[in-house]
C-alpha positions as semicolon CSV with decimal commas, in nm:
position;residue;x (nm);y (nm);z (nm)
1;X;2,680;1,886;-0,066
2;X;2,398;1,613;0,034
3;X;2,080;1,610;-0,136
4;X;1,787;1,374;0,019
5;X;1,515;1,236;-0,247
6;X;1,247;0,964;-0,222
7;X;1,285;0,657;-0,423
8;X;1,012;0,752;-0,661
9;X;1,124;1,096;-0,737
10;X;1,481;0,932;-0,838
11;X;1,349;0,670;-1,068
12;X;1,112;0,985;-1,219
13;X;1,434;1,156;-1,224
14;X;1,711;0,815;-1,339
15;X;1,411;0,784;-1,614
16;X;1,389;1,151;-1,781
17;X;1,728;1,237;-1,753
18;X;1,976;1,173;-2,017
19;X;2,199;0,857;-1,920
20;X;2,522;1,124;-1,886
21;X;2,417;1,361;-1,666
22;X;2,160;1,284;-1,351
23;X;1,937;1,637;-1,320
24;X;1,830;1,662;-0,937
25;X;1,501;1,913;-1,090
26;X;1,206;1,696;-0,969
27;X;0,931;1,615;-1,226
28;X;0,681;1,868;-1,322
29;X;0,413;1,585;-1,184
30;X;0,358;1,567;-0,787
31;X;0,488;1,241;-0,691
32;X;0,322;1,160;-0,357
33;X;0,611;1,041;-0,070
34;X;0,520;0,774;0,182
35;X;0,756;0,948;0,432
36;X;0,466;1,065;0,709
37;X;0,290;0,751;0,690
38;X;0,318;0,635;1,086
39;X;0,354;0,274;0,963
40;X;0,643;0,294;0,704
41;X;0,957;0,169;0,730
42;X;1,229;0,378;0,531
43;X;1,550;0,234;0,372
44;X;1,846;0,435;0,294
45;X;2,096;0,369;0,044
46;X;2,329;0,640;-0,006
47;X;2,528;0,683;-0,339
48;X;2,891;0,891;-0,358
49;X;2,943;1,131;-0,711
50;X;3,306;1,352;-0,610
51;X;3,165;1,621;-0,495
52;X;2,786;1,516;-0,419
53;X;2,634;1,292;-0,142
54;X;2,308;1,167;-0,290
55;X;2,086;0,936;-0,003
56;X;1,768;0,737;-0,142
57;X;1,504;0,708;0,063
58;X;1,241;0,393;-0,017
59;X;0,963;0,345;0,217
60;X;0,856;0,027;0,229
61;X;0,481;0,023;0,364
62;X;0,348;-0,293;0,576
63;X;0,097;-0,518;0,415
64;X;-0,230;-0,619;0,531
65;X;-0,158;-0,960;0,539
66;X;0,148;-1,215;0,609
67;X;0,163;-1,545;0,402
68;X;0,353;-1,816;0,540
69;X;0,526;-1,533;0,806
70;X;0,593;-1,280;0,606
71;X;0,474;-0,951;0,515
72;X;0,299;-1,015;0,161
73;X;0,452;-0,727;-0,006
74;X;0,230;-0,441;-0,157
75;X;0,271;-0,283;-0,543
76;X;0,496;0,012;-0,480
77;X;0,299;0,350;-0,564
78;X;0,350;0,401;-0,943
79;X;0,174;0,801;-1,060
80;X;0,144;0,583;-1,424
81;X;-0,011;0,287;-1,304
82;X;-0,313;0,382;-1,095
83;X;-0,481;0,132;-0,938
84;X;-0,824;0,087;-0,722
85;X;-0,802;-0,022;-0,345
86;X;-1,142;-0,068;-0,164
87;X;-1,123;0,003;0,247
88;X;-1,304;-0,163;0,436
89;X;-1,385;0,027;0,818
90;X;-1,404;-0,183;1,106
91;X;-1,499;-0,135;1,477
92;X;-1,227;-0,223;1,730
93;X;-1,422;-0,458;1,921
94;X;-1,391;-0,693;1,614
95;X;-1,027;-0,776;1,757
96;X;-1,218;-1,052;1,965
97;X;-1,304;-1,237;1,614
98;X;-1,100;-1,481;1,444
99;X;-0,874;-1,388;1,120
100;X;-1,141;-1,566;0,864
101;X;-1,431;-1,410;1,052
102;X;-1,289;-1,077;1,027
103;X;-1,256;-1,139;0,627
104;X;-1,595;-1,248;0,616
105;X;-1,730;-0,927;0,738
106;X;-1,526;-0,771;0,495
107;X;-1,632;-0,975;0,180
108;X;-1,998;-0,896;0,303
109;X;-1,940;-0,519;0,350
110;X;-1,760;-0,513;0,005
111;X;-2,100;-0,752;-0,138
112;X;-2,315;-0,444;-0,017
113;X;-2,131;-0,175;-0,115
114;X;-2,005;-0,034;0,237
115;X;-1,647;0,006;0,120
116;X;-1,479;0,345;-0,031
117;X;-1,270;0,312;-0,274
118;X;-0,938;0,527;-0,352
119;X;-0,620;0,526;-0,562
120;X;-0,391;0,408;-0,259
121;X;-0,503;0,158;0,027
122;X;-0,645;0,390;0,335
123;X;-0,474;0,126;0,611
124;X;-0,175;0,275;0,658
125;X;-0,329;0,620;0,740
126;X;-0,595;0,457;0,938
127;X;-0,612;0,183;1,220
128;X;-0,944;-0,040;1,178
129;X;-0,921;-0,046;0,810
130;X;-0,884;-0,325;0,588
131;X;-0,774;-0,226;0,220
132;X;-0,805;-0,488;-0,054
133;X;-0,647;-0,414;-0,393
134;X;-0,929;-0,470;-0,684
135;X;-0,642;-0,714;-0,905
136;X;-0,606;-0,555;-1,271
137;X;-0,601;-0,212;-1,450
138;X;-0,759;0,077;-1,304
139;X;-1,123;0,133;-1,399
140;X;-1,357;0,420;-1,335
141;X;-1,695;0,132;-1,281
142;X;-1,759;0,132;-0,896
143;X;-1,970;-0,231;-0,998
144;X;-1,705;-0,386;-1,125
145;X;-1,423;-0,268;-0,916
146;X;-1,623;-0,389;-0,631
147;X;-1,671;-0,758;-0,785
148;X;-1,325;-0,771;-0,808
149;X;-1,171;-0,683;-0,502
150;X;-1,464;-0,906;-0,342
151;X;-1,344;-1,193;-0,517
152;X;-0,947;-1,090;-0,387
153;X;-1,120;-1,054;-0,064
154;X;-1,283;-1,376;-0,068
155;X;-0,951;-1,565;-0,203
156;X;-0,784;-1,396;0,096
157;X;-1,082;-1,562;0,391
158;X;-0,998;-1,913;0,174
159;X;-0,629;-1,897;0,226
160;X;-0,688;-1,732;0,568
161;X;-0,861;-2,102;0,643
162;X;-0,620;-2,281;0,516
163;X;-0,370;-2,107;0,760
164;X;-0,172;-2,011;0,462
165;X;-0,219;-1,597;0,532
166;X;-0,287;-1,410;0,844
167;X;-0,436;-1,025;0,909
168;X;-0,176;-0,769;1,035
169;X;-0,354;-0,753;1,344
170;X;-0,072;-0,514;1,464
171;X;-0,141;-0,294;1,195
172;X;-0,520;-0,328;1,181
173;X;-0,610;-0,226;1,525
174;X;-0,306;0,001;1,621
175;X;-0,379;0,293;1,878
176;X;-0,342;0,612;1,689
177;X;-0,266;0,908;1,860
């Protein structure tokens, strides 16, 4: 018998089930899976019980933005722990500007409002989008999520100038399709 289960449903599942005996009934709550998002990358890990096969996916989504050549990583998706990402829509002739210019025009669309904001960042559904994660607790005031992820935004352009972080261009102005 093999049974296939994201990462987040098994934690929901390691977490409500009694240490003894693992229950393989998902969560009355819809965990949302990161499995059809184009620009995942999935890791296995596969775990032997006699009798049962269980394999674990985790997706691990590509960042925005590397620091120092790597992929900065990105909170994994957490139902109890929402969070507020603004997105940012760009036009694809704005691959001829520079990283830090490209963050300016974001920190100025976020200044005036432009962005949408959402629960989970809109860039990996989306080429031409730039998601910034508003730092702290979810709140429900559109003012003051947008002051905050300008600020992130902002911090971003500064270490952007210092050649500290880069933009995903790959993942920013992907073809879709």
């Amino acid at each position: 018998m093999t049974v296939s289960v994201s990462m987040s449903v098994y934690n929901a599942l390691a977490n409500s089930a009694p240490s003894n005996n693992l229950s393989l009934i998902p969560p009355s709550h819809h965990l949302p899976s990161y499995q059809n998002f184009k620009t995942s990358k999935q890791v296995s890990i596969t775990i032997l019980i006699p009798g049962i096969k269980i394999t674990l996916h985790k997706s691990r989504m590509q960042s925005m933005f590397y620091q120092d050549g790597d992929l900065i990583p990105e909170p994994e998706y957490d139902p109890r722990q929402v969070s507020n990402w603004v997105n940012i829509s760009l036009k694809a002739s704005d691959h001829e500007f520079d990283d830090e210019t490209i963050m300016r025009n974001v920190v100025m669309q976020i200044h005036n409002g432009a962005g949408t904001i959402s629960v989970l960042p809109e860039h990996h559904n989306r080429a031409l989008c730039v998601s910034i994660k508003a730092p702290g607790d979810y709140i429900s005031d559109k003012a003051a999520i947008l002051a905050a992820a300008e600020l992130q935004a902002d911090f971003y352009r500064q270490e952007i100038r210092t050649g500290r972080v880069r933009i995903n261009r790959e993942l920013l102005f992907r073809r879709e399709g």
